[in-house]
N, C-alpha and C positions, 0 to 999 in steps of 0.2 A: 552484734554480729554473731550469727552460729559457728559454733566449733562443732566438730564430730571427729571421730578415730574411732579406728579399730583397733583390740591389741586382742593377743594372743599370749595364753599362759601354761605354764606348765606344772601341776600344781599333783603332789602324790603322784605320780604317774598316769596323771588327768588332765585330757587338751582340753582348753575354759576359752570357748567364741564371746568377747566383750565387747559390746556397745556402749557407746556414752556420749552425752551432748551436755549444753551448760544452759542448756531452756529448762524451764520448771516448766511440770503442769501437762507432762505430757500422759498421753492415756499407757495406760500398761499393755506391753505383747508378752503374750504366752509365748516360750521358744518356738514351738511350731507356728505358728502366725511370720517369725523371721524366716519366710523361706527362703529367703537370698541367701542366708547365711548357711543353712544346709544343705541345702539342693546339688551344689556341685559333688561334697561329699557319696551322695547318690547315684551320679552319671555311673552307668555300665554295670551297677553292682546288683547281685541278687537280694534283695531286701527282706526282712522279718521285720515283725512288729509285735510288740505285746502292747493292749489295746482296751478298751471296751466303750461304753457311750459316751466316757466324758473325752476320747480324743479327740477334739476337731480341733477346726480352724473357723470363727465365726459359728454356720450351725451346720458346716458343713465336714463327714469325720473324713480324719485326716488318711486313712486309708482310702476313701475315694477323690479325695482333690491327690492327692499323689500318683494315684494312676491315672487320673485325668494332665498330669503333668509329665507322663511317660514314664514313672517310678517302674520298676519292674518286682512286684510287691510277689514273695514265692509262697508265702503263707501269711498267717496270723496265731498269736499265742491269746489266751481267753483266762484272765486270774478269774478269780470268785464272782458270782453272780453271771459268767459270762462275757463274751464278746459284745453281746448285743445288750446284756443288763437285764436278763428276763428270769436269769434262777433265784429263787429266794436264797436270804443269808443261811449259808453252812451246806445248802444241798449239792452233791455232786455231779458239776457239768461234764458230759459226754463230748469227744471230738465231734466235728462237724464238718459240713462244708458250706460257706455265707449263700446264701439264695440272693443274696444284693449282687455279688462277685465273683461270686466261684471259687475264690478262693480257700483253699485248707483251712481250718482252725483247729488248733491242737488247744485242747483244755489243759489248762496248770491248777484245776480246783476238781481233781477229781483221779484218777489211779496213778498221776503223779506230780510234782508240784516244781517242777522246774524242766526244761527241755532235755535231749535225750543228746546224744554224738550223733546219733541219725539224725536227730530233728534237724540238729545244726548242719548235717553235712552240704547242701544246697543253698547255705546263706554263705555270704558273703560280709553281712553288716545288719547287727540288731537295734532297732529301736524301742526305745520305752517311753510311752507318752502314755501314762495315766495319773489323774487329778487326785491327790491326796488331802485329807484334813487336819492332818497333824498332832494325831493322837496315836499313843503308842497299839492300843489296839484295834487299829483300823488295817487290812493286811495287806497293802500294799506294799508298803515298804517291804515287808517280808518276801513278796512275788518278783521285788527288785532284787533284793538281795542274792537270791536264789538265783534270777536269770544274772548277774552277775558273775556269781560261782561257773552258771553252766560256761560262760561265754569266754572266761579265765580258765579252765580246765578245755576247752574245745582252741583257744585263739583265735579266738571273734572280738574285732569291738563292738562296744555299746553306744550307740547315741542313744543320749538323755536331752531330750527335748522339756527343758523346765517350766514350769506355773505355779504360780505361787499357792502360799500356804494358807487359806481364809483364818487359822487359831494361829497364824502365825507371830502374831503379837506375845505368846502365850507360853511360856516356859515355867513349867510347876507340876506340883506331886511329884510323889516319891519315885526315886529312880530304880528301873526292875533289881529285884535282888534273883539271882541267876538261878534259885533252887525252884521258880517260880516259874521259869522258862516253861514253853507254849508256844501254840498255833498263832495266841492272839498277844503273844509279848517275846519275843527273840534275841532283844537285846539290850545294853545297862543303859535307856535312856527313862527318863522320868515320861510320867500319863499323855505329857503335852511335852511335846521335842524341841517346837519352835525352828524346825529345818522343813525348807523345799525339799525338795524326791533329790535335787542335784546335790545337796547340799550332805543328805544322807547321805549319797554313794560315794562323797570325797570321805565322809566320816567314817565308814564302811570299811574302806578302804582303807584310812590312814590308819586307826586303829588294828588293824588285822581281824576284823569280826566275820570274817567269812569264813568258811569252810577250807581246814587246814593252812589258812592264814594268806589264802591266794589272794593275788592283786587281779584286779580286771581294767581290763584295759579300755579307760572311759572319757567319752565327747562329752561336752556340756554346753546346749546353745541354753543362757541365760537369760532370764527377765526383764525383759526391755523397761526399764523407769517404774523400779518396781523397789521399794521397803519393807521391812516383819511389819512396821507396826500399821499400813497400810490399810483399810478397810477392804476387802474383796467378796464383789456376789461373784459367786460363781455361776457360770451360763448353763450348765446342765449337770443336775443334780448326779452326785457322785456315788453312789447307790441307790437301790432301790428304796430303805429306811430312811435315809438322809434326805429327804423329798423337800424343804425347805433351809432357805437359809438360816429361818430362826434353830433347827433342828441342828442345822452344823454348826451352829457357835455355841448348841446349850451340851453339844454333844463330848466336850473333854469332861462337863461334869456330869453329866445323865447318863452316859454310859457307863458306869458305876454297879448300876440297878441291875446289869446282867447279872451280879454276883450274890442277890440280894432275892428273898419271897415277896418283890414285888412287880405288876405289872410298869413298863415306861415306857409304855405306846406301842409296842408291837400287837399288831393286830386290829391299829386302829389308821386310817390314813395322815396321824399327824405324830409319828413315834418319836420318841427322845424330848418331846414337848411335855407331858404328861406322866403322872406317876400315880401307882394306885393301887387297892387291896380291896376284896370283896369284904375283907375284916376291919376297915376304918371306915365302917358305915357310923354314921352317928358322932362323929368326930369331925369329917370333912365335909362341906354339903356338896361340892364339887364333884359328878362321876362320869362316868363314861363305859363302855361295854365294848371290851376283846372281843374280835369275831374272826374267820380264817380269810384272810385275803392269800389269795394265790400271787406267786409272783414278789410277794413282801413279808409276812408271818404265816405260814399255816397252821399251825396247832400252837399259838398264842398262849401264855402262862394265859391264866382263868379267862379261857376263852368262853365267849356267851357267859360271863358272869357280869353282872355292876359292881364296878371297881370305882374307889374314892377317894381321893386325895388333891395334888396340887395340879393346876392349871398354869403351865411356864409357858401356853403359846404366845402370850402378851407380857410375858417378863421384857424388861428391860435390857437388851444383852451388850450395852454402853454400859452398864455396872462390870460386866465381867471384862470389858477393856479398859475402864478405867482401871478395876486393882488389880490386874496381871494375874490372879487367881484361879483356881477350879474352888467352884460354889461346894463345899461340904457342909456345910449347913443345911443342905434339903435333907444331907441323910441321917444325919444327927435329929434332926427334928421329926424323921418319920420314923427312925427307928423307937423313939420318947413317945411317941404316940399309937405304937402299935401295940393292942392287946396284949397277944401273944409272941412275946420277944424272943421266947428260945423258937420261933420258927425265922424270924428274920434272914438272918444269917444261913439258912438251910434251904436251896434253891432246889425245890422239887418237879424238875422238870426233864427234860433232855437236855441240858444245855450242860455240857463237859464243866463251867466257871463256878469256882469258889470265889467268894471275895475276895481271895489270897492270890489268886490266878489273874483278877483284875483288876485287882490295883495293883500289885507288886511288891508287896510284901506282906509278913507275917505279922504284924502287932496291929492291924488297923482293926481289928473283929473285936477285940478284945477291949483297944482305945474306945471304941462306940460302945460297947457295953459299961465300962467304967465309968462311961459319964466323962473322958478326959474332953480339955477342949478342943475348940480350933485352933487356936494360938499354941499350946502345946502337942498337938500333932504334927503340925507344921514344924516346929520346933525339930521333931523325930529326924523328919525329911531333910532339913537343912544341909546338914554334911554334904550329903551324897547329891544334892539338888545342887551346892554352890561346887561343887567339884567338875560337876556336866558342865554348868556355865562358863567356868573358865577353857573348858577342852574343846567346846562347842566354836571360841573364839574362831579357831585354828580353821574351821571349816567354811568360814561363813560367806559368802557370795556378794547379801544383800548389806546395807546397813542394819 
């Protein structure tokens, strides 16, 4: 016989909409897929949205099935890459207005990075429904954070329309040490968080990690029949780099390589799969050749050069769910086989990242040159990694 309830929670100063049944096997909703559950929320009110191509419902974005539902949707907010997902990573998006809708879009990845008291003054109620991957520097969570802040300083709620987290299996490496702080690290969580976007903003929250310790005042429709350790594709690639799902699960440890003189796929249409150096010719026989894609890398580290090294598009990435790990072995082993090692560590490019910057702390440059291992790196991380896990308890949604 089915059972189902609804209950209602009050959790840090965060209304939590819960589902639950006693049938196994049921398929996962993204919060926005339950639109029973928020829809009334919406009746009469003026709506904001912060947004980009991963918000739908099905393949349909949820800014237009909403007005096709009568939402009265007053604008749109556009983090990085865009509303639409067409700027490449780091370049800055200008305001617009959608040629789909008509509707405003105010850019948060370009002369300001959170909404204004103007912006807010015509909403009524904000929503956040963008797809995260669950590595600390991916910046969305930071474009939460921030609309957050705005929405707690203005007295606006938030609806957090939640979807789960594909690394969410995945809680490891070191956790940021704070002198490290950044655009692409904001706050003391380890490389892989192992939290949903809702999961963050109760943590956000409870902690006091916001901007003069303010609370925001936050909705949460939850993940319908949904676990961390769950396997998840996600339906529409969540940036422009992250173009496959092998790319998002090799991505808590290939993004690393930002910090690093070597190529890992920018520039090629399978990035964060691949890793490589015009200078491990004759060592790797594997290559491949940076070029400027518009839209995804334009000026690629050794673009139009032949670059050599590891092919991870057919890795295994059930290895990296069975040991709960981030792979540091690839860079232990490419940094032992590069020619020239004092350039390793010295990214000569435009890219603002020191290896200190992205991974989060300061001994790891040093660790790789000593030769220390994996087992005692890891070892470094521990503390500060079993400290997150127990605090992390506090917040947790899913099993």
């Amino acid at each position: 016989m089915k059972r189902s309830f609804l209950c209602f929670f009050i959790v840090f100063g965060i209304s939590l909409l819960v589902t639950a049944n006693d049938q196994p096997a049921q398929p996962i909703l993204t919060g926005a897929e339950q639109t029973q559950l928020y829809l009334p929320l919406l009746k009469g009110k003026r709506v904001a949205i912060l947004a980009n191509p991963t918000t739908v419902i099905g393949k349909t974005h949820l800014v237009d099935s909403l007005q096709k539902l009568g939402v009265n949707i007053v604008k749109v907010f556009g983090p990085e890459h865009g509303f639409r997902g067409n700027a490449s990573a780091g370049v800055v998006v200008s305001d617009e207005t959608d040629i789909l809708t008509g509707i405003p879009i105010i850019s948060l990845f370009g002369r300001k990075n959170k909404p204004s008291k103007e912006d807010l003054a015509d909403v009524d109620l904000m929503i956040y429904d963008v797809q995260d991957v669950g590595v600390r520097f991916y910046t969305n969570i930071n474009a939460l954070a921030r609309l957050m802040e705005a929405c707690a300083e203005n007295g606006k709620e938030l609806l957090i329309l939640d979807r789960p987290n594909p690394n969410g299996y995945l809680v490891d490496g070191p956790v940021l040490d704070m002198k490290y702080r950044s655009g692409i690290g904001m706050f003391p969580i380890p490389m892989s968080h192992g939290l949903t976007v809702g999961e963050f903003a109760l943590m956000a929250n409870g902690e006091g990690w916001l901007t003069n310790k303010v609370k925001c005042n936050v909705r949460i429709i939850p993940i319908a029949n949904y676990n961390h350790d769950m396997p998840y594709t996600l339906p529409v690639k969540p940036s422009p780099n992250l173009n496959t799902q092998q790319a998002i699960m090799l991505y808590p440890s290939t993004c690393m390589f930002e910090g690093v003189y070597l190529n890992h796929g920018r520039g090629t249409y399978y990035p964060f799969t691949v890793l490589g150096s015009p200078e491990l010719k004759g060592i790797y026989s594997f290559s491949y050749t940076p070029t400027s894609i518009k839209g995804m890398a334009e000026t690629p580290l050794f673009m139009d050069q032949v670059c050599y090294g590891l092919d991870l598009r057919n890795y295994d990435v059930e290895q990296l769910r069975k040991s709960k790990k981030i792979n540091i072995s690839w860079i232990i082993e490419l940094y032992k086989a590069h020619p020239y090692k004092e350039k390793f560590f010295e990214r000569l490019s435009d890219q603002m990242n020191s290896i200190e910057v992205q991974i989060g702390v300061g001994e790891f440059r040093q660790q790789i040159i000593n030769g220390v291992s994996e087992e005692e790196i890891r070892k470094t991380w521990e503390p500060g990694l079993s400290a997150y896990k127990e605090m992390r308890k506090k917040y947790l949604l899913y099993p």
